[in-house]
Structure formats: structure tokens, C-alpha cells
RONU-334572 format. One record per residue (C-alpha): residue number from 1; residue in one letter; x, y, z. Coordinates in Angstrom, 2 decimals, padded with zeros to 5 digits, always signed. Layout:
<atoms>
i, aa, u, v, w
NUM, A, X, Y, Z
...
</atoms>
This chain:
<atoms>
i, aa, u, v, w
1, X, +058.02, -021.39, +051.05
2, X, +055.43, -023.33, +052.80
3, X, +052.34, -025.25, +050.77
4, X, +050.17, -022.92, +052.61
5, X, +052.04, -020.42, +051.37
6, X, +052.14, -021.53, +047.68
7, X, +048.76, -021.91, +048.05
8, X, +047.61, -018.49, +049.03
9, X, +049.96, -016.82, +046.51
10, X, +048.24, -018.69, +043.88
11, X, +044.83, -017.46, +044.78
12, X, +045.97, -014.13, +045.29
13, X, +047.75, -014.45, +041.43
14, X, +043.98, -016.16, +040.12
15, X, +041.79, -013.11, +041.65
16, X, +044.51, -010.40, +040.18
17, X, +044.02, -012.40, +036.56
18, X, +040.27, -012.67, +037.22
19, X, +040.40, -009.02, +037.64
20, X, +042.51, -007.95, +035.08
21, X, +040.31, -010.17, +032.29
22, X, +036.93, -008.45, +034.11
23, X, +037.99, -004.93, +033.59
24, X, +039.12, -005.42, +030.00
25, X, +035.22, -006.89, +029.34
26, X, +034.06, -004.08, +030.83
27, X, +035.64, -001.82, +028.36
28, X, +034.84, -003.98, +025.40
29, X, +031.16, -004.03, +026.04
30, X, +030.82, -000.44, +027.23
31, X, +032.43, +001.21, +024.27
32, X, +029.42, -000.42, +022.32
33, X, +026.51, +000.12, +024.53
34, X, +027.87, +004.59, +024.63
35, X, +028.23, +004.10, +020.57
36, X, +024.42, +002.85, +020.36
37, X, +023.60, +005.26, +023.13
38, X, +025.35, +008.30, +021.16
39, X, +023.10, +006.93, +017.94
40, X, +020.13, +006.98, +019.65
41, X, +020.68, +010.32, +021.43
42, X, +021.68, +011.74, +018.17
43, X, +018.47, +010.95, +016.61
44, X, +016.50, +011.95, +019.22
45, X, +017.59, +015.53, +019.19
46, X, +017.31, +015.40, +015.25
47, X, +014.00, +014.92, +015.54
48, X, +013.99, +012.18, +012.72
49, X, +014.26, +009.04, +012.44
50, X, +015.74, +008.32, +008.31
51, X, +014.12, +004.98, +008.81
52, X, +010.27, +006.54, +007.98
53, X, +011.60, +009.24, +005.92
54, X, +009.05, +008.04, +003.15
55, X, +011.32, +010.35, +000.43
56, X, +012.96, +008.17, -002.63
57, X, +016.57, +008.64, -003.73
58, X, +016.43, +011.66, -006.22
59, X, +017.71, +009.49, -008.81
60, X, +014.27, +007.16, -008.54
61, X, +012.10, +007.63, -012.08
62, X, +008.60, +006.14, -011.12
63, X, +006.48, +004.13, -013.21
64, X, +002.95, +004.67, -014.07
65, X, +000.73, +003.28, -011.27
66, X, +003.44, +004.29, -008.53
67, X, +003.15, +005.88, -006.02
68, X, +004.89, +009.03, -003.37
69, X, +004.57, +010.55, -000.35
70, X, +005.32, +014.62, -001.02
71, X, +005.54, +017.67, +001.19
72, X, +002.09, +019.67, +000.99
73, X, +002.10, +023.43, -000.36
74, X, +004.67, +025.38, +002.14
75, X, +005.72, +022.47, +003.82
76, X, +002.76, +021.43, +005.66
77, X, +001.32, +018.16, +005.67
78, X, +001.75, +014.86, +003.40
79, X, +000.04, +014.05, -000.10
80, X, +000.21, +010.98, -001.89
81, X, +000.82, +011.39, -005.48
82, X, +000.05, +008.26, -008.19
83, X, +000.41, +008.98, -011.77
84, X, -001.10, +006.17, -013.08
85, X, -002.10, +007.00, -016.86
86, X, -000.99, +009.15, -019.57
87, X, -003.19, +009.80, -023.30
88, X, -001.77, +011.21, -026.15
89, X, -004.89, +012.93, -027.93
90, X, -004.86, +015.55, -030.85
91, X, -008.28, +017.16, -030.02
92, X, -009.84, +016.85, -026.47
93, X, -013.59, +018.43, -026.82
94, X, -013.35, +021.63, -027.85
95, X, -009.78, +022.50, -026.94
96, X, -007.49, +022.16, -030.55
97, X, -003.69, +022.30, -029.69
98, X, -001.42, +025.34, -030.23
99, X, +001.22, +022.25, -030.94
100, X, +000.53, +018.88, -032.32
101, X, -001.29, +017.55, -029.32
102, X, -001.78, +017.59, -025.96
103, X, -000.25, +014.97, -023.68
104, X, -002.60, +014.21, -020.60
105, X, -001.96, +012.91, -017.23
106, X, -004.19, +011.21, -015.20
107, X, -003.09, +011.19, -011.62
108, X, -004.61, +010.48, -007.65
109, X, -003.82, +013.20, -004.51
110, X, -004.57, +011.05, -001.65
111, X, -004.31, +013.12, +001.83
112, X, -003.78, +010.23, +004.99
113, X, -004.21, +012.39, +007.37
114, X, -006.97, +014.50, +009.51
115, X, -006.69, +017.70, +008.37
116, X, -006.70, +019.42, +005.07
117, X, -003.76, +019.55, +002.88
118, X, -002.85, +021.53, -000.30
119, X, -000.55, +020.09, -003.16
120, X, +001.48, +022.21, -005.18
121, X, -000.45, +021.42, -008.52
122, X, -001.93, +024.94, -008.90
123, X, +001.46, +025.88, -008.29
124, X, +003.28, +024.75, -010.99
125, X, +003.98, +021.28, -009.27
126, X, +003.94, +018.90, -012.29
127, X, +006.01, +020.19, -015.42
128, X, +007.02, +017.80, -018.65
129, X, +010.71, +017.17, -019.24
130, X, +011.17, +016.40, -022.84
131, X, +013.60, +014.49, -023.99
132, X, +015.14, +016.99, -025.51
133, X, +015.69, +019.31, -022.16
134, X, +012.81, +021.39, -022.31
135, X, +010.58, +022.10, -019.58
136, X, +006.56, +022.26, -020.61
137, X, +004.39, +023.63, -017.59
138, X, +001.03, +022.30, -017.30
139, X, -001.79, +024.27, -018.99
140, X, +001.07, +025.65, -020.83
141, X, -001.36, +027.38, -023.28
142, X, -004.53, +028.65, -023.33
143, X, -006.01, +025.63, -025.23
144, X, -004.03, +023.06, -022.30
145, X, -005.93, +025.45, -019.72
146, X, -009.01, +024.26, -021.24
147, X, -008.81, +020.40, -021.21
148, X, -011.17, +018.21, -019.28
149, X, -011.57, +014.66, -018.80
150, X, -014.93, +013.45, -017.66
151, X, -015.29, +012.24, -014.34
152, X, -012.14, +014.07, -012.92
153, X, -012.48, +015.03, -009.52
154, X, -012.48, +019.17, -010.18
155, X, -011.78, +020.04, -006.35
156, X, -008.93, +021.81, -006.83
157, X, -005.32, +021.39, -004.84
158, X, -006.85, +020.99, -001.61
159, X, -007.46, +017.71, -000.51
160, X, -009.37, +017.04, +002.71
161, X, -008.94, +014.69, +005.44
162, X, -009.18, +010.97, +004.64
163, X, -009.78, +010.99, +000.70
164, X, -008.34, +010.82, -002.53
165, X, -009.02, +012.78, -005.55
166, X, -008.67, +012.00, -009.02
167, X, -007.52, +014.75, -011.33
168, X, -005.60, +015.70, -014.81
169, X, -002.99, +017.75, -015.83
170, X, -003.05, +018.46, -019.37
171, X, +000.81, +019.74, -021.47
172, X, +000.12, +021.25, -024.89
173, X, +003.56, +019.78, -026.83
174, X, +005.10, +018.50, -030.19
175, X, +005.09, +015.25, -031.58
176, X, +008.91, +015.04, -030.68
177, X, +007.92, +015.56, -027.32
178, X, +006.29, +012.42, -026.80
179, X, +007.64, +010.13, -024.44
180, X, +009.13, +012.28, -021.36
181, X, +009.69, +012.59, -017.39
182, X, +006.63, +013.98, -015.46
183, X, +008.22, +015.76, -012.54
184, X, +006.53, +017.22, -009.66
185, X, +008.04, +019.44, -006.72
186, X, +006.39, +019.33, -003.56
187, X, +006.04, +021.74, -000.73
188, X, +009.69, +021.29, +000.20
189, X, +011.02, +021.64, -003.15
190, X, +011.86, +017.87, -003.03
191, X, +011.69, +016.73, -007.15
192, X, +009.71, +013.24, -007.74
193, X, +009.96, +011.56, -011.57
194, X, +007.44, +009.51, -013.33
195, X, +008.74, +008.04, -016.96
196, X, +006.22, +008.87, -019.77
197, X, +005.52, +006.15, -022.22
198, X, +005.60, +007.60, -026.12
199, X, +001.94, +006.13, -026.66
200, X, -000.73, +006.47, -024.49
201, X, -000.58, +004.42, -021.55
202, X, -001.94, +003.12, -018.11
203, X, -004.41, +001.30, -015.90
204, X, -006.54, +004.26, -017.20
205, X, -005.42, +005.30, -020.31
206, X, -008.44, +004.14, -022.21
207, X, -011.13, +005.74, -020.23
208, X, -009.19, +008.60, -019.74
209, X, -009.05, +008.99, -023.83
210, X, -013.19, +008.48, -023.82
211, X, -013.53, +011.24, -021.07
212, X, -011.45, +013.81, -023.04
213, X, -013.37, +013.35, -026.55
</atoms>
């Protein structure tokens, strides 16, 4: 064989190999790019993205002064919960206890958005898991029905656009029961947990104890 001809059979090997290795890179950087694409197609016809899904694990137990975003009654619409004080009182004006004294929570139903939203409170929302397994409803008697603190907002489950009400719940229960998990189920059914302190507690706890005398 000729050089010429050792020379243009070793280009012709070097643009095969150059070939060869450009086809396999192909491949390796495709199968990425359609595994992102997939992803992104995938959430896209989801309709969510899990990223902004503002809903915690159901095993997260709040503490007083935090704070959730929760489904509105029947689904619709977003309110922000914060529980941020609980009082422990055995009398709260004229209201005497069926029990040994009523445990109540002070809380905040903040609505972000631009229309009016409804929380599930005068539904049964918040309840007060004892320690013991029981679940207390709020207003559970006709004496809880009857508490009021003060300075509490009074406008009902219906928060409008843009503002944040402040509000009580009030649990008629037994000594024993002191010290519990506040729960609350939202629009969706979705369970959120707040731990209850066995004393009266909070950023509020000592107004909220004047307003209830």
C-alpha cells in the first residue's frame, strides 16, 4: 500500500471513530433531556406543582404561634390558621363548667386572597384530643357555647378578602384533660395538629385570661 493510501485509510478509520463516539453522546445526553421533559410534562397535566403544595407532613404537631395554610369550607379557597394561645380558666364570666374547666383557644383566620372564604370552625373544624384518646368538640356543652373573650373578632367563619380575624374556641373538659392536641380539619378533610401546653400558655395567654373574666 501506498503512503497516500495509508493516509486516506486513516482518515477514513478517524471520521468512522469520530462518528461512532458522536452518536453514543447523543444518546447519553438525550435520555436525560426526555427524562426531565417526561417530569415536566407529567406535572403539567397534574396540574400541581408539590413544590407550593403549602400542606405539612401529617405527622407535623404545631406549636403555639405557628402557623397553616388549610382548605376553606368545601374545598374552596385558602385560610391561614395560627393558634397562638391557650388559657386554662375555671369560670369565664358567667359561663361555670359542666367539667372542671374550660380550656380556651385563642387563634387568627387570615384569608390572602380576594374573595371571601369560609373555614370549617362552625363546622366542627377544631376538636381537643386528650391525652387519653378522647375527642372534645368545641362548645361541647352548653356552658362552652357560652364563652367569650373580650375583644375577639365575633365575625363568624367567613373571612373576607385581605384580613385576618381573631377568634376563640372554647372545650368544656377535666382536669386530666389538660395538656392535649388541638386538631383542625379543613375543607379537604386534610388534619393539622397544634400541641397544648398543660398550663395556660402563649403570646396571648394573659390577655386572653383578662378578656374571659
Amino acid at each position: 500500500m501506498s503512503p497516500v493510501e495509508v493516509a486516506q485509510t486513516e482518515r477514513t478509520w478517524t471520521v468512522s471513530i469520530r462518528g461512532i463516539i458522536r452518536g453514543i453522546m447523543r444518546h447519553i445526553v438525550t435520555a436525560p433531556a426526555l427524562a426531565v421533559v417526561c417530569c415536566l410534562s407529567l406535572t403539567a397535566c397534574s396540574g400541581r406543582d408539590d413544590r407550593s403544595d403549602p400542606r405539612p407532613s401529617p405527622r407535623t404537631v404545631f406549636r403555639l404561634g405557628q402557623s397553616s395554610d388549610t382548605a376553606g369550607a368545601d374545598g374552596e379557597g385558602t385560610v391561614r390558621i395560627t393558634v397562638d394561645s391557650v388559657a386554662y380558666v375555671e369560670k369565664a364570666g358567667a359561663s361555670n363548667p359542666e367539667h372542671d374547666l374550660f380550656a380556651v383557644v385563642r387563634y387568627e383566620a387570615a384569608n390572602p386572597s380576594k374573595a371571601p372564604v369560609t373555614s370549617t370552625v362552625a363546622t366542627g373544624g377544631f376538636r381537643w384530643r386528650a391525652n387519653d384518646g378522647r375527642n372534645v368538640g368545641a362548645g361541647n356543652t352548653k356552658a362552652a357555647r357560652g364563652v367569650f373573650a373580650v375583644g375577639s373578632s365575633e365575625g363568624g367563619a367567613t373571612v373576607p378578602p385581605k384580613v385576618f380575624t381573631v377568634d376563640t374556641v372554647a372545650f368544656d373538659i377535666t382536669a386530666a384533660q389538660k395538656g392535649a392536641t388541638l386538631t383542625y380539619v379543613d375543607g379537604d378533610g386534610a388534619t393539622y395538629r397544634w400541641k397544648m401546653p398543660s398550663k395556660s400558655s402563649g403570646s396571648a395567654a394573659i390577655a386572653l385570661q383578662l378578656a374571659l373574666r
